[in-house]
C-alpha positions as CSV (number, residue, x, y, z in Angstrom):
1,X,57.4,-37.0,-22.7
2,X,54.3,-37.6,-24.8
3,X,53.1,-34.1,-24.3
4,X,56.1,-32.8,-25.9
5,X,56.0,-35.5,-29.2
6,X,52.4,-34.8,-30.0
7,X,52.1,-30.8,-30.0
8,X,54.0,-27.4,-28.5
9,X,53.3,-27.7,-24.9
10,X,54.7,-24.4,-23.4
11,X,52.9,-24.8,-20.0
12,X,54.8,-28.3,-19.5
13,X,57.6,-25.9,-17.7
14,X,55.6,-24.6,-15.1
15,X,52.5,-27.0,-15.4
16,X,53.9,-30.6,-15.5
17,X,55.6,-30.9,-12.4
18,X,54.6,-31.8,-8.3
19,X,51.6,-32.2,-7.6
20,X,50.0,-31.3,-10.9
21,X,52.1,-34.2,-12.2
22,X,51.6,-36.4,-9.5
23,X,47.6,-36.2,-10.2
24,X,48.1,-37.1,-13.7
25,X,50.1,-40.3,-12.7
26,X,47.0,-41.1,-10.4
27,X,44.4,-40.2,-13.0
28,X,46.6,-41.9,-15.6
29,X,46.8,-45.2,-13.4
30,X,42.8,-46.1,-12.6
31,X,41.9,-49.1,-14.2
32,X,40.8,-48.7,-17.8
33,X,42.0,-44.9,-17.6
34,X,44.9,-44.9,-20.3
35,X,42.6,-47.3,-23.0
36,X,39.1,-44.7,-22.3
37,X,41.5,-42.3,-23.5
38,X,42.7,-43.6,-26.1
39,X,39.4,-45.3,-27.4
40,X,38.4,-41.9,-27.8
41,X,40.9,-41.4,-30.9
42,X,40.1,-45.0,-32.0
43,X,36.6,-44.6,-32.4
44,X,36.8,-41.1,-33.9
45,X,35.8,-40.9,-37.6
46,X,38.5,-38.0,-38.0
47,X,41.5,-38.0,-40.2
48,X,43.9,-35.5,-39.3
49,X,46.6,-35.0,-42.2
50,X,50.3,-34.4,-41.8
51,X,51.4,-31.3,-41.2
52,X,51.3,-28.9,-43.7
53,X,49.5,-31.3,-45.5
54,X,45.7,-30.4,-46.8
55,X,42.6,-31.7,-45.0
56,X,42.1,-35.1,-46.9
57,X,38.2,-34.7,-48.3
58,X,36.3,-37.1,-45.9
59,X,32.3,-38.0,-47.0
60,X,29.8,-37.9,-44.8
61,X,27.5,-40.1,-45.0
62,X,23.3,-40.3,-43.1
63,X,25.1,-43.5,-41.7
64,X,27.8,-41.7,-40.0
65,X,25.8,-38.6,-39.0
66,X,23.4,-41.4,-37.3
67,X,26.4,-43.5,-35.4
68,X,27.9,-40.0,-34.4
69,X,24.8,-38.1,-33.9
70,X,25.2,-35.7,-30.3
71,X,21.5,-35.0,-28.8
72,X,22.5,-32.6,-26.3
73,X,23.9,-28.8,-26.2
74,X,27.9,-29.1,-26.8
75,X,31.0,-26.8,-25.9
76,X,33.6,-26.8,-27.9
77,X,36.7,-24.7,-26.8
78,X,39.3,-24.4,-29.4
79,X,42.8,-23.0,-29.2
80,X,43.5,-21.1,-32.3
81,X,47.6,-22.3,-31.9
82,X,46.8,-25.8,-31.7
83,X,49.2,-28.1,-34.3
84,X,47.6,-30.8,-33.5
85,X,43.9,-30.4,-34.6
86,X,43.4,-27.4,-37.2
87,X,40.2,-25.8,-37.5
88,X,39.6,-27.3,-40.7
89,X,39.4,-30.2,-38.0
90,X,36.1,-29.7,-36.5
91,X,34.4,-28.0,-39.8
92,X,31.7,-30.4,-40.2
93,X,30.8,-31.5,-37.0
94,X,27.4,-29.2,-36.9
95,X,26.5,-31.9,-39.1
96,X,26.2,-34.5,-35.9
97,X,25.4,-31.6,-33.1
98,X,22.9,-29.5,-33.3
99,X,23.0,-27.3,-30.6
100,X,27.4,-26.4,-31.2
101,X,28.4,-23.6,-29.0
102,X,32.3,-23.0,-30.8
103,X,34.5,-20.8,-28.6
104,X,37.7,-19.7,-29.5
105,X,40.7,-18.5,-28.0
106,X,43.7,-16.9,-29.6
107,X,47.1,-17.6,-28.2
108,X,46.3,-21.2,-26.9
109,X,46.8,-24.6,-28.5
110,X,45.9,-27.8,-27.7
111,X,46.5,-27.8,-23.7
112,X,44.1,-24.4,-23.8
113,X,43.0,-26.2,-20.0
114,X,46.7,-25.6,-19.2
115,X,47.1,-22.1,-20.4
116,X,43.7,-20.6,-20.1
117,X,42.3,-22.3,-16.8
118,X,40.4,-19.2,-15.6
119,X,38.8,-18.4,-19.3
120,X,38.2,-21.8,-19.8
121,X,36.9,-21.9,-16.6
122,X,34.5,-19.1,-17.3
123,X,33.2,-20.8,-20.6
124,X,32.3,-23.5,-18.7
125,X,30.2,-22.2,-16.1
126,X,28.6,-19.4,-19.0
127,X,27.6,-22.5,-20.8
128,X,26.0,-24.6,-18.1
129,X,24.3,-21.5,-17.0
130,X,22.8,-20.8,-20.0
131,X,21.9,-24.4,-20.5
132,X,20.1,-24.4,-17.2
């Protein structure tokens, strides 16, 4: 299960299975779904070190904060367990957004939509209300 190679995924027990995982086989299957995903990662400046490893020192450059720049408010919900993505992870990027809202939640990793639905949830609407 790829879930289960890229992070902790304690939700996968009660969270991957009928009809949740059904809808993730659908979502998963549209045309061009799998490669939008993944072209995410691929176009991503980011270099996430090994674990336990130290953040490699990464420049940033005007060109790069121009290519990358983000023009509109952003929400950024972080799980403070996540393996995958530290926080040193996302320690630069009010240098290409502007207007950064960074929430964080303890006890939740990377699938924080899986174990926090309702908070996350919540953030969401908060945000867009305020933003209205």
């Amino acid at each position: 299960n790829m879930f289960e190679k890229f992070s902790a995924a304690p939700w996968l027990d009660s969270g991957l299975k009928g009809s949740n995982r059904a809808a993730y086989l659908q979502a998963w299957s549209q045309l061009g779904a799998l490669s939008a995903m993944l072209n995410w990662y691929r176009g991503s400046p980011m270099v996430v070190p090994d674990s336990g490893a130290p953040p490699t020192p990464f420049p940033i450059t005007d060109a790069m904060r121009e290519k990358y720049a983000l023009t509109m408010p952003h929400l950024l919900l972080w799980g403070m367990d996540d393996t995958a993505l530290l926080p040193s992870a996302r320690a630069d990027l009010n240098q290409f957004c502007a207007d950064l809202t960074v929430v964080e939640f303890e006890n939740a990793s990377h699938w924080i939509l899986h174990e926090k639905p309702d908070m996350v949830a919540a953030e969401i609407v908060q945000f867009l209300d305020a933003s209205a």
